[in-house]
Structure formats: structure tokens, C-alpha cells
C-alpha positions in Angstrom: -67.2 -37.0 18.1 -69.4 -34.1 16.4 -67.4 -32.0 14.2 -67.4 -28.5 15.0 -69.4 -25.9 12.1 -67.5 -22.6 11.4 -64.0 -23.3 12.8 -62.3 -19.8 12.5 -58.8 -21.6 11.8 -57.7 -25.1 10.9 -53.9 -26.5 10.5 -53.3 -29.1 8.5 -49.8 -30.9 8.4 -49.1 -34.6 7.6 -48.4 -35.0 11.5 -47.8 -33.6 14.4 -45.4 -30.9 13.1 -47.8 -27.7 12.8 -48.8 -27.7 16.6 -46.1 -24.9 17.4 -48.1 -23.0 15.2 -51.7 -23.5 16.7 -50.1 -23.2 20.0 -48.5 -19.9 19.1 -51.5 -18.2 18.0 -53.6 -19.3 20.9 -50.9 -17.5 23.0 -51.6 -14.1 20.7 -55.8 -14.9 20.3 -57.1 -17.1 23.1 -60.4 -17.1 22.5 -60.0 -17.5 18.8 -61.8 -21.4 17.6 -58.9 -24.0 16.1 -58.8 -27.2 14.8 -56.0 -29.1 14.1 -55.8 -32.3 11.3 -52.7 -34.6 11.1 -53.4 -36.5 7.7 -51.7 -39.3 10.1 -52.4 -42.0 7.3 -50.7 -40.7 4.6 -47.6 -39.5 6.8 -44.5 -38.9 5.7 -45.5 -36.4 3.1 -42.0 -35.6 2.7 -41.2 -38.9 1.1 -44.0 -38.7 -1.3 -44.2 -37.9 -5.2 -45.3 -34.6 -5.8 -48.3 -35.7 -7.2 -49.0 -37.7 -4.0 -48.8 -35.1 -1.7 -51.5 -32.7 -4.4 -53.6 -35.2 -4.4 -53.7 -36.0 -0.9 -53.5 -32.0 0.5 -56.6 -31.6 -2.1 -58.7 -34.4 -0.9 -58.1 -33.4 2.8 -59.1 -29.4 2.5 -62.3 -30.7 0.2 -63.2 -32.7 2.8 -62.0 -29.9 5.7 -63.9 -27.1 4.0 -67.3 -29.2 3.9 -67.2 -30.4 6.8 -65.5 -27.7 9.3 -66.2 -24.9 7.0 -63.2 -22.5 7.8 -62.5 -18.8 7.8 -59.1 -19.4 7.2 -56.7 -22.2 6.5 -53.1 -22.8 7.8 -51.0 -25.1 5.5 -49.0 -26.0 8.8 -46.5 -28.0 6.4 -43.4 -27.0 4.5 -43.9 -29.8 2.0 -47.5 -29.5 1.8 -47.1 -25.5 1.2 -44.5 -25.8 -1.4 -46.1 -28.9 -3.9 -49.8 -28.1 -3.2 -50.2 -24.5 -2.1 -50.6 -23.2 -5.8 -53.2 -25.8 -6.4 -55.7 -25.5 -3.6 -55.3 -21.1 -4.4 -56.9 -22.4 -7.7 -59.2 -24.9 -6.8 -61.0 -23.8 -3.4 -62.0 -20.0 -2.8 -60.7 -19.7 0.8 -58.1 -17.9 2.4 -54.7 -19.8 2.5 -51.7 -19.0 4.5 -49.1 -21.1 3.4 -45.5 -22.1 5.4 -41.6 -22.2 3.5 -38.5 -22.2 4.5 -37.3 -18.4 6.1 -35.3 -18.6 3.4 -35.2 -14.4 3.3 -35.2 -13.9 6.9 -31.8 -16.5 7.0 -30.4 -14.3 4.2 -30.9 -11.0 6.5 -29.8 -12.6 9.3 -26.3 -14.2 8.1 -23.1 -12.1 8.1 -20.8 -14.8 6.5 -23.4 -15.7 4.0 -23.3 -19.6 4.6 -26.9 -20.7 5.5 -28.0 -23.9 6.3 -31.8 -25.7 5.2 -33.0 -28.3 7.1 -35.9 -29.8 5.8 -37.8 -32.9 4.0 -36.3 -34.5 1.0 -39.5 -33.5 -0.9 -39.2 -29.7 0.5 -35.3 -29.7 -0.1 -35.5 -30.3 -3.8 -38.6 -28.7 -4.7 -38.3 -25.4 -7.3 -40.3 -23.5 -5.2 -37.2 -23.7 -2.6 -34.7 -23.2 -5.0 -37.0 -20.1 -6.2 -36.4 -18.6 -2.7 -32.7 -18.9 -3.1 -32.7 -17.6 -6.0 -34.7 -14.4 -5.3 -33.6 -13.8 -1.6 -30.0 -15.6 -1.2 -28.1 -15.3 -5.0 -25.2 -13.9 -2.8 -25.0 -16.6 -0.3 -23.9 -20.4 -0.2 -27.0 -22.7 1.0 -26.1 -26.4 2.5 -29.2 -28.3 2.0 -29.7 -31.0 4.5 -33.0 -33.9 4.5 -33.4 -35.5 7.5 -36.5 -38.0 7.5 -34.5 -39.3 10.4 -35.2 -36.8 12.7 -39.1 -36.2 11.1 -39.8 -39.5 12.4 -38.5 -39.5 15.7 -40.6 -36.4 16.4 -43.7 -37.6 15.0 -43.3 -41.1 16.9 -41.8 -40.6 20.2 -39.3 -37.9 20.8 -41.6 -35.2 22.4 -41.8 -36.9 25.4 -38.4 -37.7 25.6 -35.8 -36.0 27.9 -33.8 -33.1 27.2 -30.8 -35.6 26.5 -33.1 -37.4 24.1 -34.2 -34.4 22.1 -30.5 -32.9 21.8 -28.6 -35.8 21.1 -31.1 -36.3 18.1 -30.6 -33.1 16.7 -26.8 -33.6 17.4 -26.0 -34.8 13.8 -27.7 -31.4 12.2 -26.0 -29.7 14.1 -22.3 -31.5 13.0 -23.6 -30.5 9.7 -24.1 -26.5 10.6 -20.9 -26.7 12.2 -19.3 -28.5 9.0 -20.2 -26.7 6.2 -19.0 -23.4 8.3 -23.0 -21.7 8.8 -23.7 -19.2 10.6 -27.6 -19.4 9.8 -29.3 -22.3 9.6 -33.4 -22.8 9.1 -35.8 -24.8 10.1 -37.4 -25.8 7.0 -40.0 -28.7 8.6 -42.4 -27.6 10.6 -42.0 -30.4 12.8 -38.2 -29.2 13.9 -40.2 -26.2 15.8 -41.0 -28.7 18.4 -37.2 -28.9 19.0 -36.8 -25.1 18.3 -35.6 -24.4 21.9 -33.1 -27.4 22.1 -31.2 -26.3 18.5 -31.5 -22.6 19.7 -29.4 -23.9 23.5 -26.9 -26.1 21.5 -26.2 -23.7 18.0 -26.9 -20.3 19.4 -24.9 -17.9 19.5 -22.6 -19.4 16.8 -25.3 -20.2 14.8 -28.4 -18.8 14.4 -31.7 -20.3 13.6 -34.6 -18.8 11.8 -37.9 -20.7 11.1 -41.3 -19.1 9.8 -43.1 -19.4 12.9 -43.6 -15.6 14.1 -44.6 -14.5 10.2 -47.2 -17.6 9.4 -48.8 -16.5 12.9 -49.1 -12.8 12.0 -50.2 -13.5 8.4 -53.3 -15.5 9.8 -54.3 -12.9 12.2 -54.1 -10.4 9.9 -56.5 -12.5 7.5 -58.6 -13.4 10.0 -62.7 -13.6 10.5 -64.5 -9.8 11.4 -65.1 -9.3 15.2 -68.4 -10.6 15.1 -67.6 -14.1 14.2 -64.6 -13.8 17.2 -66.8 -12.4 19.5 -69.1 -15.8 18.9 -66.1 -18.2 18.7 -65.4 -16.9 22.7 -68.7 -17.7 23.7 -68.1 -21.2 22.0 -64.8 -21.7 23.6 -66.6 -21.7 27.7 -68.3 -25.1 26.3 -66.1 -26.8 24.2 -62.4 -27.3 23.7 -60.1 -27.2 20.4 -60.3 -30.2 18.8 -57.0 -32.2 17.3 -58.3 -34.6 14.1 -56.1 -37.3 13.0 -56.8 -39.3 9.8 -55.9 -42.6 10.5 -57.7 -45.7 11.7 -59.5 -45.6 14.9 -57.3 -48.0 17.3 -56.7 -48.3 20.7 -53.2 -47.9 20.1 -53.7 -44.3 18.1 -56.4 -42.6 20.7 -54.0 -43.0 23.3 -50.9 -42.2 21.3 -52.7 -38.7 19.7 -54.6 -38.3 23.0 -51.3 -37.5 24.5 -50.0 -35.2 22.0 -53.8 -33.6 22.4 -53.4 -32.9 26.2 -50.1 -31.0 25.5 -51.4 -28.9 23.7 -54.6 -28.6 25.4 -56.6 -30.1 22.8 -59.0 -32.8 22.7 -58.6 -36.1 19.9 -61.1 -36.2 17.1 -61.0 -38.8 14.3 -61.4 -37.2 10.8 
């Protein structure tokens, strides 16, 4: 499949995770031109060295920026935002818009001050986390929780799974919120937004859940390309559909895996 030229915003995440995000701003900007980019060969990010998930985040906006050449980049990624973010700010002269942990929003939002993070094991011990604790939550008591677990359930076969499938996954999250006494807790993975509603029907309104998705989404349309270039993106959009890229080997077994995470969101599957 032919790349597109002049994509007006590309997500990148290590999998399916950032799609909430793409799907979100479509609802806001229709006509705007996407593309979305699972680095599906090198997922999990979130187990990787630090240096591992640079190195790989670098190599796949290089090779993004060539070839797609963005207005604006979404690092649809906790993990990816928090170890690489800095980096690609000083390596590639493009607009970033990075994702985190709501770690201030939580902090507004709790009344007993005990606030739960569920996340990655890389994002969950990364200084740039603890950074946001420190500057936004010094007051509060946070219960960090990694859950790989549940990351790979999502990515692999959970979305299409019933509505007793998704909540009796999140079920032992949520014994930890209840545990530790929260009455916040985050979605620090991008890939938890795709069970946003469930954890919202089960935790709600006990506890509350924040995640970043309203704020990345307003941050990237406020950054976004001058009318002109939106104006020519619409015209493009009567011919030709978003486009979802996935990095890993082209198999039988991966078009028709992706191609179904591609028709839910109304995209089409690209290898990249």
C-alpha cells in the first residue's frame, strides 16, 4: 500500500493502545488526515530498557517523518512519552504532543488524597513519573500498580471480548483501588482507555478515574496545521481512508488480526 505524503497527524504507540486517541479527535475534527503506527514488533515497550524504548521511538519517527512527513506528532504512549519524549524534542524539529499519567488532574480531583497509578512497569518507575508526584501530589499518598497482565490481554484479544470478559480482567485493579483505600485512580497506559467505560461502570462513583485523554486531544488541535492545509486534507478524505500502519512482519495471521482492530476504528491496515 502507498503511503500517504503530508499526513496532518500521526499516533504512534507500541500497539494498539493510542486508538482512543485518534478516535477522539476524529469525533472533534472529521475531516482532519490521520495515521496511526503500532511499532507491533517491538511490543511491549513497557518491558523494555530505557534505552530500548529511545532507540526504538527514534528510529520509528526518523522513519515516520520521511516518509509521512507530519504536521504534528502524537506520542500515543505513556512509556514512549516519558523515556523518549525529551529526546526526539532535541533530535527532530516537529511538533510533539506527548501523553503522562493525569497525575495533576488525579490530585485536583481526590478529596481523601489516596490516588491510584495504573500503568507499565517502565512508566511506573520512571523519574519523569515520580517528577509529577512530586510537583503536583507532595500532599497525597500514590499506590503505584504495573499491570503487563492486563496490557497484553488488550493488545491480543480482549477488545472483542464481552462485557464479562473486559470487567472481570480489570477486576484485580480494581481490588487494588479498593485496597489501598483510593478514591482516584489513573489510567497511566494508554491502552487501559480502551476499557475506560468498563473501570468508569465498576469504580465510579467510589472511585474516580482520570486519564489524559481530553488534554492530549485539545493540545494537538491547538497545535495543529493552518486552515489551508485542513481545507486540502478534506478534499483528500472523499478518496481515501485513514490509514492504521503496523511494524511487524507481513503474515496472514497479522492482516487479519490488525485488519480487525482497523475496521473498528474505521481505518484501513498498512504495513510500515
Amino acid at each position: 500500500m502507498t503511503k500517504e505524503k503530508n499526513i496532518q497527524y500521526v499516533f504512534i504507540d507500541s500497539g494498539i493502545g493510542g486508538l482512543p486517541y485518534l478516535r477522539h479527535l476524529k469525533e472533534i475534527e472529521p475531516q482532519s488526515s490521520c495515521a496511526y503506527i503500532a511499532d507491533t514488533k517491538h511490543f511491549p515497550y513497557g518491558e523494555k530498557t530505557l534505552e530500548e524504548v529511545i532507540e526504538y521511538t527514534q528510529n520509528l519517527v526518523k522513519k515516520i517523518i520521511e516518509e509521512l512527513r507530519p504536521s504534528v506528532i502524537i506520542i500515543a504512549c505513556n512509556t514512549m512519552t516519558v523515556s523518549a519524549l525529551s529526546h526526539l524534542r532535541e533530535k527532530f524539529d516537529i511538533p510533539f504532543v506527548g501523553t503522562v499519567p493525569a497525575i495533576k488532574p488525579a490530585v485536583l480531583a481526590s478529596k481523601n488524597k489516596k490516588i491510584a497509578v495504573l500503568a507499565t512497569e517502565r512508566t511506573v518507575n520512571d523519574i519523569y513519573v515520580q517528577n509529577l508526584i512530586d510537583e503536583f501530589g507532595a500532599d497525597c499518598k500514590f499506590f503505584m500498580r504495573a499491570d503487563s497482565v492486563l496490557v497484553s490481554k488488550i493488545e491480543n484479544s480482549l477488545l472483542s471480548g464481552s462485557e464479562e470478559d473486559k470487567k472481570s480482567a480489570i477486576r484485580p485493579a480494581v481490588e487494588f483501588f479498593k485496597s489501598a483505600g483510593t478514591d482516584t485512580a489513573v489510567l497511566g497506559c494508554t491502552h487501559f482507555l480502551h476499557l475506560r467505560d468498563e473501570f468508569k461502570a465498576v469504580c465510579e462513583p467510589d472511585i474516580r478515574i482520570v486519564d489524559s485523554l481530553d488534554g492530549v486531544v485539545n493540545r494537538a488541535l491547538k497545535i495543529s496545521p493552518p486552515q489551508k492545509l485542513k481545507e486540502e486534507n478534506s478534499k483528500l478524505k472523499n478518496i481515501q481512508k485513514d490509514i492504521f500502519y503496523i511494524t511487524s512482519e507481513k503474515t496472514e495471521e497479522n492482516t487479519k488480526r490488525y485488519s480487525a482492530y482497523a475496521d473498528l476504528f474505521g481505518m484501513v491496515l498498512g504495513y510500515f
